[in-house]
C-alpha positions in Angstrom: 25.0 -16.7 3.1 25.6 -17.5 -0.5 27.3 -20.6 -2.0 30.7 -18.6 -2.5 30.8 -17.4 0.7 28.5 -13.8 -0.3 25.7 -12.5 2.0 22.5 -12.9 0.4 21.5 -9.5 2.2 23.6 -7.1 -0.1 23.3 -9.1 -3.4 22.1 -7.4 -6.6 19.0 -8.7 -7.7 17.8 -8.9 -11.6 14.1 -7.8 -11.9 13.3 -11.5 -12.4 14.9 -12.8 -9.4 13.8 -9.7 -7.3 10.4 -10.4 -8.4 10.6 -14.4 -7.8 12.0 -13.0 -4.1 8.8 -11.0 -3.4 6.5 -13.2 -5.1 7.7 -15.9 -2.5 7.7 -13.1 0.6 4.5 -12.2 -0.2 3.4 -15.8 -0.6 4.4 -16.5 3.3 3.1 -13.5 4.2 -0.5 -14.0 2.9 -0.2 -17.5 4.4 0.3 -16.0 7.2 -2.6 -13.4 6.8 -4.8 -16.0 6.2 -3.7 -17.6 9.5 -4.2 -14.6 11.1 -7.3 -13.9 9.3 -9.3 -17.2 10.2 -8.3 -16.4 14.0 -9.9 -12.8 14.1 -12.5 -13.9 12.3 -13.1 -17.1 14.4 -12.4 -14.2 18.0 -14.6 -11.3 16.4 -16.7 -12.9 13.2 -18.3 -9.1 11.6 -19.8 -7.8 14.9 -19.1 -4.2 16.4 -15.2 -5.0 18.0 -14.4 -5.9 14.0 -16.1 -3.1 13.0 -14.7 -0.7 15.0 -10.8 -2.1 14.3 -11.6 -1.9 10.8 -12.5 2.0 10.7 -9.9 2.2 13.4 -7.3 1.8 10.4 -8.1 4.1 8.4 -6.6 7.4 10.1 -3.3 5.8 10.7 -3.5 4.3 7.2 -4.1 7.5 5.9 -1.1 9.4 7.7 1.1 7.0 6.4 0.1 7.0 2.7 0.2 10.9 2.8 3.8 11.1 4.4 5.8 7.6 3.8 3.8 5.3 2.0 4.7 3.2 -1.2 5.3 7.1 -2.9 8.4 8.5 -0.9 10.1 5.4 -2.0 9.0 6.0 -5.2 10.4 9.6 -5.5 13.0 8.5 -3.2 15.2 5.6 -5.2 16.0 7.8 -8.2 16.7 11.0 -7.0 19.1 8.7 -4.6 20.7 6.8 -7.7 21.1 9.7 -9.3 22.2 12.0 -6.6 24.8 9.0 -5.7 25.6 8.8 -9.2 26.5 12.5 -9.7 27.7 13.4 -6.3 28.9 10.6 -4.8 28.2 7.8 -1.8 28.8 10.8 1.1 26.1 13.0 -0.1 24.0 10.1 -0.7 24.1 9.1 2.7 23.4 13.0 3.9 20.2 13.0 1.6 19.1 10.0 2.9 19.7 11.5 6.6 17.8 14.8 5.1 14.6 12.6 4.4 15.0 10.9 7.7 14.9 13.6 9.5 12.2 15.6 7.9 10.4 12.6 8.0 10.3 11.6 11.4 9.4 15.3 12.4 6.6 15.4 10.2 5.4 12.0 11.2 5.4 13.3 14.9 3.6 16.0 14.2 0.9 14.7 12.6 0.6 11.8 15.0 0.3 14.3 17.7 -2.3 16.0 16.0 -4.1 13.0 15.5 -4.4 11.9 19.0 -6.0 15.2 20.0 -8.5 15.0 16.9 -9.1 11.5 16.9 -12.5 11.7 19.1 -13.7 14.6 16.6 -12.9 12.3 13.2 -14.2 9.5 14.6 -17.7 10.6 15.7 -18.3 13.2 12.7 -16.1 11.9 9.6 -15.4 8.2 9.9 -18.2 6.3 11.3 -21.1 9.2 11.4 -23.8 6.5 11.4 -22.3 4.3 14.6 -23.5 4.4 18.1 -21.8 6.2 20.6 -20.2 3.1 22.4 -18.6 1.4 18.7 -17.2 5.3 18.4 -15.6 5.7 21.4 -13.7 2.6 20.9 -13.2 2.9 17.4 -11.2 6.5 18.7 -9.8 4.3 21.3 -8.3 1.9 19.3 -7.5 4.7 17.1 -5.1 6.5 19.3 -3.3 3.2 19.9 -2.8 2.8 16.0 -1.9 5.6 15.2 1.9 5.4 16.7 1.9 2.8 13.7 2.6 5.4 11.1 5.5 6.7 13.2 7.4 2.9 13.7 6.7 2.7 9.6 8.1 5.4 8.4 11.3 4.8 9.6 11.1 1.5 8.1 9.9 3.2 4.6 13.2 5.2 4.7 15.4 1.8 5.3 13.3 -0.2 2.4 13.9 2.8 -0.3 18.1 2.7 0.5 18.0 -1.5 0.3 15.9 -0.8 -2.8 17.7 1.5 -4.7 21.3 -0.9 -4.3 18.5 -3.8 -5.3 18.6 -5.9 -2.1 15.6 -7.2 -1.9 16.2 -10.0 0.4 15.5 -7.9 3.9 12.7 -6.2 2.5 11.4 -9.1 1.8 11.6 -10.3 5.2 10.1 -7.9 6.6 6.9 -8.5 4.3 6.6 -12.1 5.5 7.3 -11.2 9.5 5.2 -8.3 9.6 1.8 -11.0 10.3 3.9 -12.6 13.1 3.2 -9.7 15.3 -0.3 -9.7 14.5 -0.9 -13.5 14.8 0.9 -12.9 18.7 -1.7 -9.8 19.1 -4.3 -12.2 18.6 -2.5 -15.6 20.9 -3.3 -13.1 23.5 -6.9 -12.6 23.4 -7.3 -16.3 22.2 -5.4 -16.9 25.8 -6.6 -14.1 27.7 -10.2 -13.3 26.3 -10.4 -10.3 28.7 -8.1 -8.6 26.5 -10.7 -8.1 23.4 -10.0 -6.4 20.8 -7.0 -4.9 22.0 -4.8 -8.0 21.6 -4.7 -7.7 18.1 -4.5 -3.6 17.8 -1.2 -3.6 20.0 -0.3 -6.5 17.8 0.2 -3.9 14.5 2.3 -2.0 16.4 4.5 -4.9 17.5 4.3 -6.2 13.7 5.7 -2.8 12.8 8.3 -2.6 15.3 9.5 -6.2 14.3 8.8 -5.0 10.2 11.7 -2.6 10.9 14.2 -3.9 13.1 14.4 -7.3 10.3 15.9 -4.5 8.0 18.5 -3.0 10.6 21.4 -5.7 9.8 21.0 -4.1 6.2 21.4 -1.2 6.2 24.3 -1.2 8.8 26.1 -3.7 6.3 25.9 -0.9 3.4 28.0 1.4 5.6 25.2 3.8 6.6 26.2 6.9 7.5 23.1 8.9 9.5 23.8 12.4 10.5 21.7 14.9 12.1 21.6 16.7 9.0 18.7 19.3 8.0 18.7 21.5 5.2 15.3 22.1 3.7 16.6 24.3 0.8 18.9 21.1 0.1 18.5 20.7 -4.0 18.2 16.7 -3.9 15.7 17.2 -1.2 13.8 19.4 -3.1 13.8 16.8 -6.5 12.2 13.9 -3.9 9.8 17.0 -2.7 8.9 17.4 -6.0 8.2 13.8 -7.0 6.5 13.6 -4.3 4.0 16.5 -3.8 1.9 15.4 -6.6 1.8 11.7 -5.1 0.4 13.2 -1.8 -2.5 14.9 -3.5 -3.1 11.7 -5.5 -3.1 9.7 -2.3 -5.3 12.6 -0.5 -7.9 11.9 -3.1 -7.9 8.4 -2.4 -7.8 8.2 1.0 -11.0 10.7 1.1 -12.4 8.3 -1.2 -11.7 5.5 1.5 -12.7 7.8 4.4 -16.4 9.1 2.4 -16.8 4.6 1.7 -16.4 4.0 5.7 -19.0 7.0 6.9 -21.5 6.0 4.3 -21.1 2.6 5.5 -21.6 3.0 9.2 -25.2 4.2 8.0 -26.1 0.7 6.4 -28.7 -1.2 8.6 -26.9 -3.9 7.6 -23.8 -4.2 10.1 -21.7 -6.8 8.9 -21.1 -4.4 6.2 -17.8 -3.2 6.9 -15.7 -5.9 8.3 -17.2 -7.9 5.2 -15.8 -5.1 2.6 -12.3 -5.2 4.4 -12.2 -9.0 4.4 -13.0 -8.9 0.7 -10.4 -6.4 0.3 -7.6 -9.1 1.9 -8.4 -11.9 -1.0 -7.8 -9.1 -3.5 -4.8 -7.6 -2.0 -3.0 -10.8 -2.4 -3.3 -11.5 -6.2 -2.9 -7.8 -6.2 0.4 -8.0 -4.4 1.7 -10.8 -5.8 1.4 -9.6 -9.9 1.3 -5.4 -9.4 2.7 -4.9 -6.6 5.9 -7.2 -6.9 6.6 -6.0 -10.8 6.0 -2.8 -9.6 9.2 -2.9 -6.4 11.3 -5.3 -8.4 11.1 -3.1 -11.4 12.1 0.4 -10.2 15.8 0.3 -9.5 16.3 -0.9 -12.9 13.9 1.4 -15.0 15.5 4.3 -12.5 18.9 3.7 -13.7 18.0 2.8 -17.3 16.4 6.5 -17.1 19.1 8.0 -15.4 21.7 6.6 -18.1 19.7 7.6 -21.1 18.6 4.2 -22.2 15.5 5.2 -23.2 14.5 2.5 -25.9 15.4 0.1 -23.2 13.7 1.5 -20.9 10.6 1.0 -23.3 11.2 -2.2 -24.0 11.4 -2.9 -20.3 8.2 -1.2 -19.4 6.5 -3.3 -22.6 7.1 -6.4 -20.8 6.7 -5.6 -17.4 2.8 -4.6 -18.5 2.5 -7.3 -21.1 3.4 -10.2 -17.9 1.1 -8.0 -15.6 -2.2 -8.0 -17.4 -1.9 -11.7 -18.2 -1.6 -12.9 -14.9 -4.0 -10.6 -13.0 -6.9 -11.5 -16.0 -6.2 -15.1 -14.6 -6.0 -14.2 -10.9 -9.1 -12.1 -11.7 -11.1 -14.6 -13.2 -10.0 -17.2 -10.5 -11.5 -14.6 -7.9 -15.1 -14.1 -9.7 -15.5 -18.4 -10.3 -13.7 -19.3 -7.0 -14.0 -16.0 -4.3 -17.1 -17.3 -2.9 -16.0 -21.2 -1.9 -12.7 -19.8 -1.0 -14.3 -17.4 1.8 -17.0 -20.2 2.6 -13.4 -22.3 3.2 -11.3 -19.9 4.7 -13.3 -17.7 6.5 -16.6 -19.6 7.9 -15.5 -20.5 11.5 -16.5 -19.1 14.7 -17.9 -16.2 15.1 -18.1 -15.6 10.9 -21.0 -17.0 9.8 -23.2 -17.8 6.9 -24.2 -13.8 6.4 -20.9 -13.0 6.6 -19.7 -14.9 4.1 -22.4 -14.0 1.4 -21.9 -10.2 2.1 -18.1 -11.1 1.6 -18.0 -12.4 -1.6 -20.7 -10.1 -3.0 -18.3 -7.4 -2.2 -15.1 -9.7 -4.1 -16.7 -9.8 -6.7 -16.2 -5.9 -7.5 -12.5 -6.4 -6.8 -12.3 -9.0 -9.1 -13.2 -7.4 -12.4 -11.0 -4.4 -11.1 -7.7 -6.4 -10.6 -6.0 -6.3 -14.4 -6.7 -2.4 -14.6 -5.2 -2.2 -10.9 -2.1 -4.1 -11.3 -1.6 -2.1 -14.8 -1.9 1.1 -13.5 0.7 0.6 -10.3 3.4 -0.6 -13.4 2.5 2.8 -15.0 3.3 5.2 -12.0 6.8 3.6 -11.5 7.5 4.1 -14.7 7.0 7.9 -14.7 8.5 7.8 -11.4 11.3 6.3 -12.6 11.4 9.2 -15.4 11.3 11.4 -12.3 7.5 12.7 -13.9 4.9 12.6 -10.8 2.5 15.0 -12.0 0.9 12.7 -15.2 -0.4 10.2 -13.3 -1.8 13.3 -11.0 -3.1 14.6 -14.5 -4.6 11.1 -14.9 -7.2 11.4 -11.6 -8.0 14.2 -11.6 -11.3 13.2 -13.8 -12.3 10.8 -11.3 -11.2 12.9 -8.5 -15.2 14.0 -7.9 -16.5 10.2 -8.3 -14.1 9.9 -5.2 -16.7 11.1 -2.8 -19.4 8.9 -3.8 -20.5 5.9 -1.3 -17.7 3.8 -2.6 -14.2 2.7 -3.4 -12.1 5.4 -5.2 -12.3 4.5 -9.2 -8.5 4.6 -9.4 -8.7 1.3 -7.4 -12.3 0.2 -8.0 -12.9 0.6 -11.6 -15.9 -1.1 -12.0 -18.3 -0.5 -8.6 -20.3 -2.5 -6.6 -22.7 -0.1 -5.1 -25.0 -1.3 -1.7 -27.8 0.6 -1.3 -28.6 1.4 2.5 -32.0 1.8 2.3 -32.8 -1.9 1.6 -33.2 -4.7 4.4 -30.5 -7.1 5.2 -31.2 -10.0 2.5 -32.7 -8.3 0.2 -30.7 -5.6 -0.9 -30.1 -4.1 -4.6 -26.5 -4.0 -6.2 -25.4 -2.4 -9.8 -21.9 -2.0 -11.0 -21.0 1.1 -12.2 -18.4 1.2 -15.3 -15.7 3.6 -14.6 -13.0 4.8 -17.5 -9.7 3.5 -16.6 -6.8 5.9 -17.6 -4.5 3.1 -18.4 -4.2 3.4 -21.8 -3.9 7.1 -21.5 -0.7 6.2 -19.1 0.5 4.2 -21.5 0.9 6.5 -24.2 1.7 9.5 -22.2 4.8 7.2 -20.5 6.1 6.4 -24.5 5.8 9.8 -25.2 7.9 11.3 -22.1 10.4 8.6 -22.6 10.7 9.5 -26.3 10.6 12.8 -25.9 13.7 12.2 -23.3 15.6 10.7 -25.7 15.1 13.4 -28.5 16.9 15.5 -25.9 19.4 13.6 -24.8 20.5 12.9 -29.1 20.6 17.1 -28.6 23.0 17.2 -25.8 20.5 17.9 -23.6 20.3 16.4 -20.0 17.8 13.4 -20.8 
């Protein structure tokens, strides 16, 4: 509760104190990553069980990014505010039922699908180059994970309403609590070591359940009205469809990009490999979060409804700062990771079951991340903005050149813009690495995001809807 007696749950938050907000949920959250972290590292080190977790992450991952990831409430909030705006709070609420529901059958489906292909992906797509007993538990643990898409997308639905009124404070929550269930996933094996590896996979789906039900209260409090509507020729429905189809090809270029990195992978002889290139990937994430991702979700709602009410210089001006703070801070945060990854993992990580190898395949892979963080963090700014001018299809434009470079042996060049390439063929100790220079299409963005917005406003002087 406030001060004056308000509920901090349905308080308006400025893009400064929304961001502040996140920045702090996303602090307790990565502490509690780390914690979690240093005890699966300490359990399983970088032998086959992590492995096979690892890769068993991908297909749910991949569901969920292509259905209800970070993009549906991108295409969500300001076809809402607007849609609200224009029609009032009743159809807002049946929109938001609309998506629900569309959502949660599409989610089923494909989760059903997945079980019964799950064996097939596994042994031919995902990890090609394993042995038959890390596939079939990598499939095993993959059946288990992927009812974590289905508990998320519900969730993804509840973040975009609390988004789009700006209360940030549930949300946020739910950021910090999700570890909590994964730190108890791990408790069990730690107390029960007949459990394995399972402890922690039926901990994400009890850090999803718990990621959710945090929100409830929320969304209750703003007077939710859910029917059991369904309407597929519905006209908002088909302005989020359209924001959002180009974000699902975008995000089924990455993903194949992810999926292509964890096949070649499984064919290194080196078999620390993979579990080092995700653990890499969680000291990255968190400067990543903390500056791209937290500008990016605080600064939405506000650019949304600057766009919807024709503010377009502001809107501008907004954007301006929002990219100027970003690249400052992640050239920092990326230069702290390239001087300080490698003492921080030899810290952190170097317990247990992790040992010395580990740690020297983990930071050669940070490294890469590193020098990719500034272009990163600039580019998730970028596809708000057009979001927020309801425009999905530039930054689609934007990958498409390095939509083939996608399939290569490594990360996707939208995230990894300069490459650290591990070449299988050389032993464990000795092997070769080059970094390969992709173009980033920030700059690009930049200018085409001026141009939209300025063509907008052109229009809208007109009499034109801006």
């Amino acid at each position: 509760m406030l001060p004056g007696g308000g509920d901090l749950s349905l308080r308006n938050f400025s893009i400064t104190e929304a961001a502040l907000l996140l920045v702090t949920a996303f602090l307790v959250s990565r502490g509690l990553g780390v914690v979690r972290q240093v005890l699966f590292n300490a359990l399983f080190g970088t032998g086959p069980e992590a492995n096979a977790y690892y890769a068993a992450s991908r297909f749910p991952e991949t569901i969920f990014d292509l259905i209800a990831g970070g993009a549906l409430t991108h295409a969500f909030i300001p076809v809402f505010l607007s849609h609200e705006k224009n029609h009032g709070q009743r159809e807002a609420w049946r929109l938001a039922s609309l998506v629900f529901n569309l959502l949660l059958v599409a989610l089923t489906a494909l989760v059903l699908i997945g079980e019964f292909a799950a064996p097939v992906f596994v042994s031919r797509l995902l990890v090609p180059g394993y042995p038959p007993a890390e596939q079939a538990l990598t499939t095993s643990l993959t059946r288990i994970m992927l009812i974590q898409p289905l508990i998320l997308g519900v969730g993804t639905v509840i973040t975009a309403v609390l988004d789009s009124k700006r209360h940030f404070f549930l949300p946020a929550i739910s950021l910090a609590i999700y570890n909590v269930g994964l730190i108890c996933g791990l408790l069990f094996t730690l107390a029960i070591p007949s459990i394995g590896i399972y402890g922690p996979t039926y901990g994400v789906l009890a850090a999803a359940f718990l990621q959710v039900v945090v929100m409830v209260p929320g969304l209750v409090k703003q007077g939710v009205r859910y029917s059991f509507y369904w309407d597929l020729k519905y006209p908002a429905l088909r302005d989020v469809m359209r924001l959002l189809g180009p974000n699902v090809l975008a995000v089924a270029i990455t993903s194949t990009g992810f999926i292509v990195d964890t096949a070649f992978i499984s064919f290194m002889p080196d078999k620390t490999s993979l579990a080092a290139s995700r653990n890499a990937h969680l000291l990255y994430a968190l400067p990543l979060a903390l500056i791209g991702q937290t500008i990016a979700l605080a600064g939405l709602p506000q650019l949304s409804a600057l766009a919807t009410a024709g503010r377009y210089v502001r809107l501008r001006v907004t954007m301006a700062k929002l990219l100027a703070g970003a690249l400052l801070l992640s050239i920092i945060a990326g230069l702290g990771l390239y001087l300080f990854g490698k003492p921080i993992i030899r810290l952190l990580y170097q317990h247990g079951a992790f040992g010395k190898h580990s740690s020297s395949v983990t930071g050669t892979a940070l490294l890469g991340y590193a020098i990719a963080l500034p272009g990163t963090s600039l580019a998730l700014i970028l596809v708000i903005g057009f979001y927020a001018l309801k425009d999905a299809r530039i930054p689609l434009f934007a990958s498409y050149p390095w939509a083939g470079s996608a399939l290569e042996p490594d990360r996707p060049p939208a995230q990894i813009p300069h490459r650290l390439t591990c070449y299988p063929g050389n032993p464990p100790g000795r092997r070769r690495y080059r970094h390969r220079r992709v173009p980033l299409p920030e700059l690009p963005l930049i200018q085409a995001f001026a141009l939209k917005s300025k063509n907008r406003q052109r229009h809208a002087s007109f009499g034109a809807h801006p």
